[in-house]
N, CA, C and O atoms as a Tinker XYZ file with bonds, in Angstrom:
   356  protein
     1  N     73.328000    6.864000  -31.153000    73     2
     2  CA    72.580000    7.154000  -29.963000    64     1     3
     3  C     72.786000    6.020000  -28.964000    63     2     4     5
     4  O     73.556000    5.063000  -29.050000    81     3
     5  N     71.991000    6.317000  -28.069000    73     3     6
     6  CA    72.541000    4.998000  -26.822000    64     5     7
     7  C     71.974000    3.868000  -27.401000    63     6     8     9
     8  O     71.266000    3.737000  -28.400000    81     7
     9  N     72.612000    2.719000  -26.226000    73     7    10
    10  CA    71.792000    1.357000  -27.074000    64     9    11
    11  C     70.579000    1.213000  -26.033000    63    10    12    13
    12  O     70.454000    1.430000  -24.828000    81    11
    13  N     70.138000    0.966000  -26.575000    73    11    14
    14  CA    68.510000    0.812000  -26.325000    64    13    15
    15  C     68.512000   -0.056000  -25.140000    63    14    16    17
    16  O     67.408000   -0.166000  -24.607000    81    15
    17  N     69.730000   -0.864000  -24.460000    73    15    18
    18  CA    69.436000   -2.108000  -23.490000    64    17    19
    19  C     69.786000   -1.554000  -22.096000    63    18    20    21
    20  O     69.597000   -2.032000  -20.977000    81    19
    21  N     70.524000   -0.054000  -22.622000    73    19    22
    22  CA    71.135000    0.191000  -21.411000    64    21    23
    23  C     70.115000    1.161000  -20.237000    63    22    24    25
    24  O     70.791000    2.119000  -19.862000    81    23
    25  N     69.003000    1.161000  -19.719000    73    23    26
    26  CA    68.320000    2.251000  -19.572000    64    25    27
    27  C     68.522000    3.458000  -18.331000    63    26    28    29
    28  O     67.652000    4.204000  -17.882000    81    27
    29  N     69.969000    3.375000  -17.949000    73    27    30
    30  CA    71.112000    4.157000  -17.198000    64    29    31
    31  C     71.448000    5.350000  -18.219000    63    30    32    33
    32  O     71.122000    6.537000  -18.192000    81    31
    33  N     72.190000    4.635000  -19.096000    73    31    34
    34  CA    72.714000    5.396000  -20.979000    64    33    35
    35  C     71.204000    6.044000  -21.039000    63    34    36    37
    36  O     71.151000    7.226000  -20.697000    81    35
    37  N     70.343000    5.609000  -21.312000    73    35    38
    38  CA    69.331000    6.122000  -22.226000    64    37    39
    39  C     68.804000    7.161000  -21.228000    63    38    40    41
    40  O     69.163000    8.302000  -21.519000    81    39
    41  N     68.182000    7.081000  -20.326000    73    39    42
    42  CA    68.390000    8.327000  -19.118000    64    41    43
    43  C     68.823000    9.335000  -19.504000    63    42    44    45
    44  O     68.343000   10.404000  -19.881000    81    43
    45  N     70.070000    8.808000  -19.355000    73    43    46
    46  CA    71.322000   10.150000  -18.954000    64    45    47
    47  C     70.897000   10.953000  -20.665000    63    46    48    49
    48  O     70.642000   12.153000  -20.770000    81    47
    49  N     70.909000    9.994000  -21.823000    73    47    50
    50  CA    71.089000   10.618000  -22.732000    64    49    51
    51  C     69.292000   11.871000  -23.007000    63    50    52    53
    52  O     69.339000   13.088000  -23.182000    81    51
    53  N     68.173000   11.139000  -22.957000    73    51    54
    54  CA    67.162000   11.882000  -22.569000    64    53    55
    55  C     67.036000   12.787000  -21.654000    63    54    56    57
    56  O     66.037000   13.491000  -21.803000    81    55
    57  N     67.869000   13.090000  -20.512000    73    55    58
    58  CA    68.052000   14.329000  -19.746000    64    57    59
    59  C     69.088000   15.581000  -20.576000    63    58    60    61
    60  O     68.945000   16.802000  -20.632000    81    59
    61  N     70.086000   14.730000  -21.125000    73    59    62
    62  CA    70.189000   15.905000  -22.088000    64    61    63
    63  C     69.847000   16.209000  -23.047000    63    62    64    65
    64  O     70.301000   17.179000  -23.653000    81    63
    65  N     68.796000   15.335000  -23.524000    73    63    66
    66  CA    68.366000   16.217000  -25.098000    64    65    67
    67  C     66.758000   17.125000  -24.237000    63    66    68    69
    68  O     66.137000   18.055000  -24.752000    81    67
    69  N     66.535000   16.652000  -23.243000    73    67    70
    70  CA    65.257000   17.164000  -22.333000    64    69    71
    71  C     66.261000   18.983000  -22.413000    63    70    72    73
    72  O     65.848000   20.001000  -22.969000    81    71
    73  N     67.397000   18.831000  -21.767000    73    71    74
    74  CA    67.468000   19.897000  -21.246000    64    73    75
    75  C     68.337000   21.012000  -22.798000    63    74    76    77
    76  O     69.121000   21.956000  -22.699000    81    75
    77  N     67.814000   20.427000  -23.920000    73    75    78
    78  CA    68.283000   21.222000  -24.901000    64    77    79
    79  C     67.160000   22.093000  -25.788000    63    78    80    81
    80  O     66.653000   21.569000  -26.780000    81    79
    81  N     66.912000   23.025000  -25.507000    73    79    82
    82  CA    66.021000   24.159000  -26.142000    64    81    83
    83  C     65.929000   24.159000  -28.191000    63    82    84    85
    84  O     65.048000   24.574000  -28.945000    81    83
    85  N     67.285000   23.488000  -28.473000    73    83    86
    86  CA    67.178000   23.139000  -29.899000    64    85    87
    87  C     66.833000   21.941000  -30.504000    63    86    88    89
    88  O     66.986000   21.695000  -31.700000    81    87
    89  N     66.355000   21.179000  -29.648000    73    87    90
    90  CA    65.878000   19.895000  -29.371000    64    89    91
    91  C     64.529000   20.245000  -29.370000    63    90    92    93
    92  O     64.075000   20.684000  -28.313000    81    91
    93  N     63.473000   20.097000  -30.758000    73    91    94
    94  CA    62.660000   20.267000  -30.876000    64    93    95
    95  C     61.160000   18.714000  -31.002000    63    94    96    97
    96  O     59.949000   18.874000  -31.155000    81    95
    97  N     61.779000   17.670000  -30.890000    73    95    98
    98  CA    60.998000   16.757000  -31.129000    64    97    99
    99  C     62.338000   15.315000  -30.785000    63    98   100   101
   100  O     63.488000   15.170000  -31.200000    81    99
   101  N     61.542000   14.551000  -29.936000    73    99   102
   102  CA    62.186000   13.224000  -29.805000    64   101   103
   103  C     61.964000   12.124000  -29.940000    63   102   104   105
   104  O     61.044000   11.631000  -29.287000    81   103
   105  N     62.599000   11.463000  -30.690000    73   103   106
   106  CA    61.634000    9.806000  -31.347000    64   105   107
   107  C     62.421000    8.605000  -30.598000    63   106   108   109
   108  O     63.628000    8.697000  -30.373000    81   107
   109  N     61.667000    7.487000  -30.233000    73   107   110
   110  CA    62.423000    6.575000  -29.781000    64   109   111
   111  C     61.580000    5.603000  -30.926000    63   110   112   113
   112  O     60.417000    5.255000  -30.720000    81   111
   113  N     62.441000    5.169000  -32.325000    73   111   114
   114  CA    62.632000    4.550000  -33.420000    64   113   115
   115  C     63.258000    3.425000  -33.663000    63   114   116   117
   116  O     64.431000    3.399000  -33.291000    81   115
   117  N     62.700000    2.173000  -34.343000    73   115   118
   118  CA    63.156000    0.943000  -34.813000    64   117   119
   119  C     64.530000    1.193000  -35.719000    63   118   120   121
   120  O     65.041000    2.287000  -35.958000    81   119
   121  N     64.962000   -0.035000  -36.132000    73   119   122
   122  CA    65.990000    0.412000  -37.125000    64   121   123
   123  C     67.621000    0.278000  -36.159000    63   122   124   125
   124  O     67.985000   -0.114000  -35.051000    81   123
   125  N     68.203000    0.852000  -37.349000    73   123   126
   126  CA    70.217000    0.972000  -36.512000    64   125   127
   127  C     70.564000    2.076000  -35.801000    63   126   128   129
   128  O     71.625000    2.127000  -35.178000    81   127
   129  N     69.388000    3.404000  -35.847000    73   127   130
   130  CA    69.154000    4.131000  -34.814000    64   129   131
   131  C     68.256000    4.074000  -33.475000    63   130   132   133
   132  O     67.259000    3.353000  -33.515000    81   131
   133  N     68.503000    4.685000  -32.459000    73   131   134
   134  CA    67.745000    4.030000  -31.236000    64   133   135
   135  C     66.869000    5.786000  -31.151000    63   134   136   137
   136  O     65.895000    5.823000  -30.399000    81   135
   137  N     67.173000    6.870000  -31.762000    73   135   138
   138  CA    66.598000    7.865000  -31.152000    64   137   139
   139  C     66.511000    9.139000  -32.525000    63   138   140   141
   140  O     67.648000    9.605000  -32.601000    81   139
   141  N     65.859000    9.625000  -33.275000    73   139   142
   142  CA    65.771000   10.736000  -34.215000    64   141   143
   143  C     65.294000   12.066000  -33.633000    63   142   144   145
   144  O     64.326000   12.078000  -32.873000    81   143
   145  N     65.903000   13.119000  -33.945000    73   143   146
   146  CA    65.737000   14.007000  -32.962000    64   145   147
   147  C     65.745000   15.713000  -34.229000    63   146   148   149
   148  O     66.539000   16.049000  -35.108000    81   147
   149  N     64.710000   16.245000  -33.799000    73   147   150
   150  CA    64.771000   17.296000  -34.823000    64   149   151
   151  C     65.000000   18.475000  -34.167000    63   150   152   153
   152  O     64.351000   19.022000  -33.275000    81   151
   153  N     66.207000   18.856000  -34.835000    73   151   154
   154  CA    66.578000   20.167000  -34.063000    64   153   155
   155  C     66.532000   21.388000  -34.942000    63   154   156   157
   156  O     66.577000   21.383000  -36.172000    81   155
   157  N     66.465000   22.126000  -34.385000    73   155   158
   158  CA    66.654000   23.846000  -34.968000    64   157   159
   159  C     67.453000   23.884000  -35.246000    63   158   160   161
   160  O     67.954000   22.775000  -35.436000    81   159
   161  N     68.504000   25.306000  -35.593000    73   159   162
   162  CA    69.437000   26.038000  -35.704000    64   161   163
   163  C     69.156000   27.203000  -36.629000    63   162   164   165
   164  O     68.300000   27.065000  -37.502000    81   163
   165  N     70.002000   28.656000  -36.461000    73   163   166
   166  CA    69.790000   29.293000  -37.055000    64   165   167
   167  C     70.408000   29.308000  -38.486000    63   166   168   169
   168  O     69.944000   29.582000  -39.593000    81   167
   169  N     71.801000   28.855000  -37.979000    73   167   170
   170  CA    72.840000   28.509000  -39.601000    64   169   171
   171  C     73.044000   27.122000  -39.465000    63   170   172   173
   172  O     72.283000   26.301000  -38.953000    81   171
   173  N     74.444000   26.902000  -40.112000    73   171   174
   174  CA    75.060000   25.377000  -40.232000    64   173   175
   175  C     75.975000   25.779000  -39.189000    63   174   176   177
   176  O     76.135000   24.904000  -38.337000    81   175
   177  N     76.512000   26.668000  -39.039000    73   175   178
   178  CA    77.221000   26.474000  -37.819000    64   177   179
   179  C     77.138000   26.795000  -36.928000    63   178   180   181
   180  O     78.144000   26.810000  -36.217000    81   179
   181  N     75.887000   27.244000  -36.429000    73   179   182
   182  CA    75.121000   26.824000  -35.331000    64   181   183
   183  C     74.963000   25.213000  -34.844000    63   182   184   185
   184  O     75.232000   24.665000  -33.775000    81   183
   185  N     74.354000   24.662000  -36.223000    73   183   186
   186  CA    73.932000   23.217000  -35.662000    64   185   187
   187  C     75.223000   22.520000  -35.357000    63   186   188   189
   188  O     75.253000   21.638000  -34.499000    81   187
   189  N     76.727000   23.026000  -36.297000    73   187   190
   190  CA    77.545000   22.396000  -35.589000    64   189   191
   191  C     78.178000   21.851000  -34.447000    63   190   192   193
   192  O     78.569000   20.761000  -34.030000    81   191
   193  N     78.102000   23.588000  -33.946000    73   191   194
   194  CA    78.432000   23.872000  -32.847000    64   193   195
   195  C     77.564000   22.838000  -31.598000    63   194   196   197
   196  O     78.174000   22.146000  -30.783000    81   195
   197  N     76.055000   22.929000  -31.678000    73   195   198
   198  CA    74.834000   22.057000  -31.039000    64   197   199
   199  C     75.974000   20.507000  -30.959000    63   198   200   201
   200  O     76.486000   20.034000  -29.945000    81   199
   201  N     76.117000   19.931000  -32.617000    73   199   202
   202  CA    76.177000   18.862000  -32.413000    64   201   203
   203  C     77.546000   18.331000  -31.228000    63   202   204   205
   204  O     77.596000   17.516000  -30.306000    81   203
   205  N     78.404000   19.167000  -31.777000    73   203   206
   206  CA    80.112000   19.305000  -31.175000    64   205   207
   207  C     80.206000   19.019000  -29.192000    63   206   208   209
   208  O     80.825000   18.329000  -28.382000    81   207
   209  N     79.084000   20.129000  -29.235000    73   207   210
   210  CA    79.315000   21.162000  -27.893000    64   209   211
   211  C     78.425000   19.971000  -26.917000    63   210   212   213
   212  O     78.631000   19.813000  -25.714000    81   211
   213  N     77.391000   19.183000  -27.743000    73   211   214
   214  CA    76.066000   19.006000  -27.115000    64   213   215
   215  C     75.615000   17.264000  -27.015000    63   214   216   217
   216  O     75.376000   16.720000  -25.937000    81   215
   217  N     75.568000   16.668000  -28.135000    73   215   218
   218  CA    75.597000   15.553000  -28.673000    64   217   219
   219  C     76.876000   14.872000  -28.661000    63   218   220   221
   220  O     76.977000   13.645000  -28.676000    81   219
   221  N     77.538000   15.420000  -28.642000    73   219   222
   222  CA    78.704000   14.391000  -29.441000    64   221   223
   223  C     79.641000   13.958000  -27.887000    63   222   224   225
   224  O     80.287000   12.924000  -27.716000    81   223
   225  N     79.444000   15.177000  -26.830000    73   223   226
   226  CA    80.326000   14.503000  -25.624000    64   225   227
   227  C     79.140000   13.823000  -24.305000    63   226   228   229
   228  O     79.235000   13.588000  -23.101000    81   227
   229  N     78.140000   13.709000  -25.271000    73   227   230
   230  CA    76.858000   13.240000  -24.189000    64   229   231
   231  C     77.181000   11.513000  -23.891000    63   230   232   233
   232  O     77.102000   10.682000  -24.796000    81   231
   233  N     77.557000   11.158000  -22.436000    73   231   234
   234  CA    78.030000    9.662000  -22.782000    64   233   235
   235  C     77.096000    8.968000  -23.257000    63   234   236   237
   236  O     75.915000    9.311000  -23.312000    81   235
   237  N     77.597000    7.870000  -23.658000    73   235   238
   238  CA    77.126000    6.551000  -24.481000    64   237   239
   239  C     76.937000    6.744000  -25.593000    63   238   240   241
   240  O     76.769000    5.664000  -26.159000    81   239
   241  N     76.807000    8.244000  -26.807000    73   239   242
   242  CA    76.381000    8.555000  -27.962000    64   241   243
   243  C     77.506000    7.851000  -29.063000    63   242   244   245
   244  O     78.611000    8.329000  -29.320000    81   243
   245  N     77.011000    6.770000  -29.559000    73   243   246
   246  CA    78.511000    6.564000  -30.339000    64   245   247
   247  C     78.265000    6.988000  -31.595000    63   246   248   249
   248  O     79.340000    7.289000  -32.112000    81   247
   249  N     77.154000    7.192000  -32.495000    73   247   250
   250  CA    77.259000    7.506000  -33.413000    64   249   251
   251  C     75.771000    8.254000  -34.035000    63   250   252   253
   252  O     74.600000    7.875000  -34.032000    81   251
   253  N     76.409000    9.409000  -34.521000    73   251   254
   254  CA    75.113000   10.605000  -34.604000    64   253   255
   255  C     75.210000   10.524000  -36.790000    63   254   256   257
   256  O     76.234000   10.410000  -37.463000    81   255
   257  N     73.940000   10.625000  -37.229000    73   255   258
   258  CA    73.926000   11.088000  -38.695000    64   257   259
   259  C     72.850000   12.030000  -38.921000    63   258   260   261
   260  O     71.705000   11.952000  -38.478000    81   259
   261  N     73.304000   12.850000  -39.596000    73   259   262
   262  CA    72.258000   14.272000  -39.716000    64   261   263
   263  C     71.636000   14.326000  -41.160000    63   262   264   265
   264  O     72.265000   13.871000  -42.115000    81   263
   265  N     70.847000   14.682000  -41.250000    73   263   266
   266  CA    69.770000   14.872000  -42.797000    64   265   267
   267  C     69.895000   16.642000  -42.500000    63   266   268   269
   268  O     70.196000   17.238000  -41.467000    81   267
   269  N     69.551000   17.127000  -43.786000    73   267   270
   270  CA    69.420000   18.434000  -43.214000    64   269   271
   271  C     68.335000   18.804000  -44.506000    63   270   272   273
   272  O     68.575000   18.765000  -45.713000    81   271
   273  N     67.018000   19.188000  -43.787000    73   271   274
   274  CA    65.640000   19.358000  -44.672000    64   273   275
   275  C     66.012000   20.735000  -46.007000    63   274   276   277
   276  O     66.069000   21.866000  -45.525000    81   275
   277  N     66.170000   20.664000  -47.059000    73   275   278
   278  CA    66.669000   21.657000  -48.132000    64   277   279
   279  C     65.225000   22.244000  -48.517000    63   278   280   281
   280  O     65.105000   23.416000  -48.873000    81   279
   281  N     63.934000   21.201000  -48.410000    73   279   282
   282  CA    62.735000   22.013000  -48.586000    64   281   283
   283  C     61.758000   21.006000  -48.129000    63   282   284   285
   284  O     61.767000   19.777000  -48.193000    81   283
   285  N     60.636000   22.132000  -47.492000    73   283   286
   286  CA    59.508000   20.924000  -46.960000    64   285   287
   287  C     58.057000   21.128000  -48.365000    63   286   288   289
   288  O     57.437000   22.116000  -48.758000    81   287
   289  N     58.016000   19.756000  -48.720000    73   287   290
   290  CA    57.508000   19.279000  -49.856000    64   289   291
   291  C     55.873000   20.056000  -49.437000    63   290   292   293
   292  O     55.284000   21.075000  -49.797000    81   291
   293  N     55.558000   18.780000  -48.369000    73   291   294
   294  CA    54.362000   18.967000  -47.696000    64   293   295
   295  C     54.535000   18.849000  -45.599000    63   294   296   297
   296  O     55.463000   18.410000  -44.920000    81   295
   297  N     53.529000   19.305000  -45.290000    73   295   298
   298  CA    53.305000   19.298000  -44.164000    64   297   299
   299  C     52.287000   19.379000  -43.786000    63   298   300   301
   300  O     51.757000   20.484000  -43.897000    81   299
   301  N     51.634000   18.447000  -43.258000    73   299   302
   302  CA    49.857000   18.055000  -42.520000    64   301   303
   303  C     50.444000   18.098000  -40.873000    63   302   304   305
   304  O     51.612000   17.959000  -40.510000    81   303
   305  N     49.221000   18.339000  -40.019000    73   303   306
   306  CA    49.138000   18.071000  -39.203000    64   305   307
   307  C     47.394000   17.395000  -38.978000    63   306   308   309
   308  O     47.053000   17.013000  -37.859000    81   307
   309  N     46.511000   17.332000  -40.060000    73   307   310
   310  CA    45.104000   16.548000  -39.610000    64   309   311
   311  C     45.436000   15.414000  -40.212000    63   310   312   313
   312  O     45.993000   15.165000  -41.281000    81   311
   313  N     44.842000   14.527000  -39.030000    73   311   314
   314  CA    45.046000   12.941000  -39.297000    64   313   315
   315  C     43.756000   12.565000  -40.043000    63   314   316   317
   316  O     42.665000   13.004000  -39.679000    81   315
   317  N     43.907000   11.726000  -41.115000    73   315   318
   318  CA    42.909000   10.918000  -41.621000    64   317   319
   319  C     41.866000   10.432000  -41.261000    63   318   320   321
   320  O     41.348000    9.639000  -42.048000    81   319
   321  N     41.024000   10.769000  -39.696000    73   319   322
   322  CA    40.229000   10.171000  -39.333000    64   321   323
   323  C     38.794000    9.857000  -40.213000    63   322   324   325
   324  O     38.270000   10.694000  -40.948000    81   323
   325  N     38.302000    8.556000  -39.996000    73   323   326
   326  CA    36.914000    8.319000  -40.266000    64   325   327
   327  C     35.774000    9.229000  -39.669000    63   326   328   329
   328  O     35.853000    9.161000  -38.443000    81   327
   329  N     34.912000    9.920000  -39.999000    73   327   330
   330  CA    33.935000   10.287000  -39.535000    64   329   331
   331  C     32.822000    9.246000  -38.950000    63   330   332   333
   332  O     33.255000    8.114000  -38.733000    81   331
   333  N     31.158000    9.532000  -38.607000    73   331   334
   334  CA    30.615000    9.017000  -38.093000    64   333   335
   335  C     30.262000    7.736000  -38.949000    63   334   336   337
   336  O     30.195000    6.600000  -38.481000    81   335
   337  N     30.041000    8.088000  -40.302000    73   335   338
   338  CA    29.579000    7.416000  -41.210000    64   337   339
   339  C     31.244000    6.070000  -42.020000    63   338   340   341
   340  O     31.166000    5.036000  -42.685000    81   339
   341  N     31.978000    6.539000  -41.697000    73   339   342
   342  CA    33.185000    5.380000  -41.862000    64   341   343
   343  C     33.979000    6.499000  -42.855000    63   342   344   345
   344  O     35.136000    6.252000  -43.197000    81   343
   345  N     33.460000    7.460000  -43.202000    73   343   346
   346  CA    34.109000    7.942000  -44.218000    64   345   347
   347  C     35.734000    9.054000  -43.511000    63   346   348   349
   348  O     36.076000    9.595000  -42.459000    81   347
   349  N     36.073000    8.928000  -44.413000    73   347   350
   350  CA    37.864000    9.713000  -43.947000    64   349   351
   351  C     37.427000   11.497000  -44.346000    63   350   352   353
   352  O     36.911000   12.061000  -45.310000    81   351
   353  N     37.867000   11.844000  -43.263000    73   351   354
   354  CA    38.005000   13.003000  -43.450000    64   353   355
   355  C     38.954000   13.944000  -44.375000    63   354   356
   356  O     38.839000   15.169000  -44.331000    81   355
């Protein structure tokens, strides 16, 4: 992904993942990546195509690595909050 110093690169590169509909969530993350990005697709070569067509000639992107979810274990969306009394919900 872009480097994080350039914020011209990082722009340009956030206008195109802004303007990508399979571009479902965008992280700006610590680490040897500068950006994690969860995308859709219907097959694998769909997402190829995404990465080929989409990512890969977006300037400054030098280097993309993909996970690809085989099963979701768990999934929360309520956060742990404390109630009135200190206790976690």
């Amino acid at each position: 992904m872009p480097n994080g110093e350039n914020r011209d690169a990082t722009e340009t590169f956030l206008q195109h993942v802004e303007a990508s509909p399979q571009v479902m969530e965008c992280y700006h993350v610590t680490g040897t990546a500068d950006y994690m990005l969860k995308i859709v697709a219907p097959d694998i070569s769909s997402f190829r195509d995404f990465l080929m067509d989409t990512l890969v000639p977006t300037p400054d992107v030098s280097h993309i690595e993909s996970r690809i979810v085989l099963k979701t274990e768990k999934r929360s969306f309520e956060l742990p909050l404390p109630d009135h009394a200190g206790r976690l919900r």
